[in-house]
N, C-alpha and C positions, 0 to 999 in steps of 0.2 A: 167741801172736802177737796184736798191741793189734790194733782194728777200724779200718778204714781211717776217717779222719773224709771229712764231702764240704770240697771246696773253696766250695761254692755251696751256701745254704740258704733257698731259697724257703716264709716261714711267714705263712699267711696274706693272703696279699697281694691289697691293692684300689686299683686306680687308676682314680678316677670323676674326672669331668671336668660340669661345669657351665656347659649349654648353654641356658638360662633366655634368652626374648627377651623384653624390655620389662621396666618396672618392677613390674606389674600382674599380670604374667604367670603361671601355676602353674610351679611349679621343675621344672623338667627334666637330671636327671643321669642322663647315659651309664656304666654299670656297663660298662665296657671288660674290668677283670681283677676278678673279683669272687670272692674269697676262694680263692687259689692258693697251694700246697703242694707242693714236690718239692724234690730236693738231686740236687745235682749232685758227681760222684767226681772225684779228679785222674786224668789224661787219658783223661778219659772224654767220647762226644759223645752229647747230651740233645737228641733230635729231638723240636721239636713240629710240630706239624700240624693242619690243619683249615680250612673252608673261609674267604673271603676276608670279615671284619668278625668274625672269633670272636675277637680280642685277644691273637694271638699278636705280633707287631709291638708290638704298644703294651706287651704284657710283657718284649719285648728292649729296651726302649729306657727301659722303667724301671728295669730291672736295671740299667742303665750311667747312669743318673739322668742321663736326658735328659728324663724326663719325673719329677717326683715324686710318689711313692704316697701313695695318702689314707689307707689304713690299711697293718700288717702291719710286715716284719721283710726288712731282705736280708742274710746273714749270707756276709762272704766273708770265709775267712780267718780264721774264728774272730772278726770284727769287726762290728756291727752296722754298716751304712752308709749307714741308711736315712734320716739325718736330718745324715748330712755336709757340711760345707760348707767353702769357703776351701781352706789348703794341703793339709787330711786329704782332700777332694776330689780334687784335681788326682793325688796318691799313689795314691787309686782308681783313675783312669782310666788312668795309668799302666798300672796291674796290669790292669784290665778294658776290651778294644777293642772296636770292631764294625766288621764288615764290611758296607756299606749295599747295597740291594737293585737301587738303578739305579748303573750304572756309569759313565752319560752325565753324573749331576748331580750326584754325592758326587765328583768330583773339579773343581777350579778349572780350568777353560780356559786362564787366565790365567798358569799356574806349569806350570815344566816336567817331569818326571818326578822330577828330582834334587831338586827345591825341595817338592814333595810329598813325598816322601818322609822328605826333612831336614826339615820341617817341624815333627812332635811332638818331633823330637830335642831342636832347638831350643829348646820348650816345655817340655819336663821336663829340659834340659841333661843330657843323658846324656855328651857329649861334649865335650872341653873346645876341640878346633880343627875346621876344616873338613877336613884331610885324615883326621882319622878318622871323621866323617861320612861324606866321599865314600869311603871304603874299605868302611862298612858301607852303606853305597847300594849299591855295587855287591856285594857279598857278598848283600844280597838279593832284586836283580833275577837274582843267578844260582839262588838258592831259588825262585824264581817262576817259573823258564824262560823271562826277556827277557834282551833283549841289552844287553852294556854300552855299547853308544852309545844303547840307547836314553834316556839319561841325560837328554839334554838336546833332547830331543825333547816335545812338547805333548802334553793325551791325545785332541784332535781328530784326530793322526796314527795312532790305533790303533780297530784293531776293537776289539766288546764284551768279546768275550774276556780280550785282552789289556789292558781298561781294569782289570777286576775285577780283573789280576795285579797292577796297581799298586795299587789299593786293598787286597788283603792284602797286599804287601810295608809298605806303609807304615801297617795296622793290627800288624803284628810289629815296625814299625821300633824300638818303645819297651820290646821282649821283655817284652811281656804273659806272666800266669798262664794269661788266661782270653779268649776271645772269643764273641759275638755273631754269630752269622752269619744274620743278616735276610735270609733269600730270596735267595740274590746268585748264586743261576742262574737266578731268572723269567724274565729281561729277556734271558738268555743263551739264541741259537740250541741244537737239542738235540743236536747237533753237538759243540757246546763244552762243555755241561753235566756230561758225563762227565770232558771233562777236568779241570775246573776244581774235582769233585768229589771224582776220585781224589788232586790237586795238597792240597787242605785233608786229605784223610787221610794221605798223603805229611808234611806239615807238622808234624801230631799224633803219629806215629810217631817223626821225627825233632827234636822240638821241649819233650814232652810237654806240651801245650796242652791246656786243656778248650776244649770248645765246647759254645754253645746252639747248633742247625742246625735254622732256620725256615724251612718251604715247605711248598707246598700237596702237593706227590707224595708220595705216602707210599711207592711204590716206591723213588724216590729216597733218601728217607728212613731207608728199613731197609737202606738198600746201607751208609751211612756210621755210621749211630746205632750205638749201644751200647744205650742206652734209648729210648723213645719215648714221648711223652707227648697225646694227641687233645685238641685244643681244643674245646669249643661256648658258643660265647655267654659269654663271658667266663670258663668254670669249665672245669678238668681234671676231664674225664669217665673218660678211662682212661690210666693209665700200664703199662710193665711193660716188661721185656727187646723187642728188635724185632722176634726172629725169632717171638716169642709172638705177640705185638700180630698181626703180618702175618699170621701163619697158622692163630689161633686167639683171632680179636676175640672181648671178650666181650659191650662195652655196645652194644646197637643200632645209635647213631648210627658206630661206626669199622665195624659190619659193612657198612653203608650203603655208606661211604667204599672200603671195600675192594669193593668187588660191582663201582665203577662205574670201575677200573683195568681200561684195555683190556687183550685177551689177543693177542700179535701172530699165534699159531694160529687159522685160522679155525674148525677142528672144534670144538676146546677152546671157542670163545667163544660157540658155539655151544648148548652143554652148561653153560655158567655162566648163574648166574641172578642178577640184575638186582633189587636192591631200591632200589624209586624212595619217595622219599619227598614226602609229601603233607601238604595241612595250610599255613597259613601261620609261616612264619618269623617268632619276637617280635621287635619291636624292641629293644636295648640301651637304650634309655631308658624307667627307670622300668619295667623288665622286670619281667612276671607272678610271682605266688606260684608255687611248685613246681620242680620239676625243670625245666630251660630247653630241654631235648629233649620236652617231653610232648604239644606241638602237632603233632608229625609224626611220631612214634614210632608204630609199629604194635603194638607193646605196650604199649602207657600204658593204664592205669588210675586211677580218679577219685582214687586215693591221689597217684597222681603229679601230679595237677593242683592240690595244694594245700601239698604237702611237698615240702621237697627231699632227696634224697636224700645221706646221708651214704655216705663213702669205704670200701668193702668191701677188706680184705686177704684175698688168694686165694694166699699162697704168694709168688711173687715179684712179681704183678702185684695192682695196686690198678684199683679202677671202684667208678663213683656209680650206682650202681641197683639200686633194688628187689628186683629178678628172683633176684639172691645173698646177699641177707639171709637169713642162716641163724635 
């Protein structure tokens, strides 16, 4: 049997941003994604995670080249796309959507559920009339769980919930390979979030879609993931299977992350212990030598303060630190 190839091949990848004020000024560049590696399987979902400025956002958005990387490789499909432009572009986003993280602002006020929706159709003419547009409008507000009148209804007429369902029906509307899922239950009550969670695996199931699934929960996380990947500071510190990651972190900073997930038992939370971490947080610009965890790591040693640490393989999980260097 051949080896599955990934659909998604993240090699290397850096997108710095230059944020330099005045002419005089010393140069100031933001290491947002600074030299990132992972692949992504067909329908398979690729959770990253980490707290809020570690460049997981800015790595979904380069992936779908909203933003373009200053170094590195995005291979989908066997295709390099990292320097696409014109009609080989527009073919990309066809194949590669995202789901945006507010529900309130990623859709137009101005256009009605039907016109959202029909919108990229439009754009990539998938279709040659309107009533096979409106046929598959409504084929995927019934995938979404909306209703068919809500066709023609505004998205000021819906809770969050239900905004987020129009925004995946209408990032499937163009039957993507691959999606993007930028945090798109932060902003969602935690009420909904389940739903809206089980609804994108529902999707994957019935669809075979990959996904990237970006957010801060990492319980969330390992409900939907397949894989998991921990962000800090622009670098993938540790990857590996979810139910690994979640219940046998290896690199400091995810054990951190996992310690500070409430337990809803009070005995139990009782009896968990708490790693707080200490120390100042680097800035992303013009960020120190070493390891980008070494300022709050309770384990850091002066080694870590001036190297950085290469990618450790442990079997099926990978981490950047020292502590597994055979």
């Amino acid at each position: 049997m051949s080896e599955v190839k990934p659909i998604l091949s993240i090699q290397n990848l850096r997108t710095w941003f230059d944020v330099t004020k005045g002419l005089f000024a010393p140069k100031q560049i933001v290491k947002a994604v600074d030299d990132v590696s992972f692949d992504v399987y067909p329908n398979e979902t690729f959770g990253l995670v980490g707290e809020s400025g570690c460049g997981k956002s800015t790595l979904g958005r380069t992936i779908v080249k909203l933003y373009e990387p200053h170094d590195g490789k995005i291979i989908f499909d066997g295709q390099d796309i990292s320097k696409l432009k014109g009609d080989a572009l527009k073919q990309y986003r066809k194949d590669m959507q995202m789901i945006f993280q507010d529900p309130y602002a990623s859709l137009n006020p101005r256009m009605t559920v039907g016109e959202i929706i029909k919108e990229p159709m439009k754009i990539h003419t998938i279709y040659k009339t309107d009533a096979e547009m409106e046929k598959r409008v409504h084929e995927l507000l019934d995938i979404v769980s909306l209703k068919p009148d809500h066709i023609r209804r505004y998205p000021a007429e819906f809770s969050g919930g239900q905004r987020q369902r129009i925004g995946i029906a209408r990032a499937l509307a163009v039957n993507p390979k691959f999606i993007v899922c930028d945090e798109p239950i932060s902003a969602l009550d935690v009420s909904i979030q389940a739903q809206v969670i089980n609804l994108l695996d529902d999707i994957k199931k019935r669809l075979g879609i990959s996904y990237i699934f970006i957010a801060h929960d990492l319980g969330m996380v390992k409900h939907i993931s397949d894989r998991i990947g921990v962000m800090y500071l622009g670098h993938l510190v540790e990857m590996g299977p979810s139910d690994e990651v979640y219940h046998r972190p290896l690199h400091p900073y995810t054990q951190a992350l996992l310690s500070a997930i409430p337990i809803p038992d009070p005995k139990t939370a009782k009896l968990k212990q708490r790693i707080v971490l200490e120390g100042e947080i680097p800035t992303p610009i013009n960020p120190p030598k070493g390891c980008p965890f070494a300022s709050r790591c309770p384990r850091a040693t002066e080694r870590c303060k001036v190297e950085n640490p290469k990618p450790v393989t442990l079997g099926s999980r990978t981490v950047s630190c020292f502590i597994y260097e055979k």
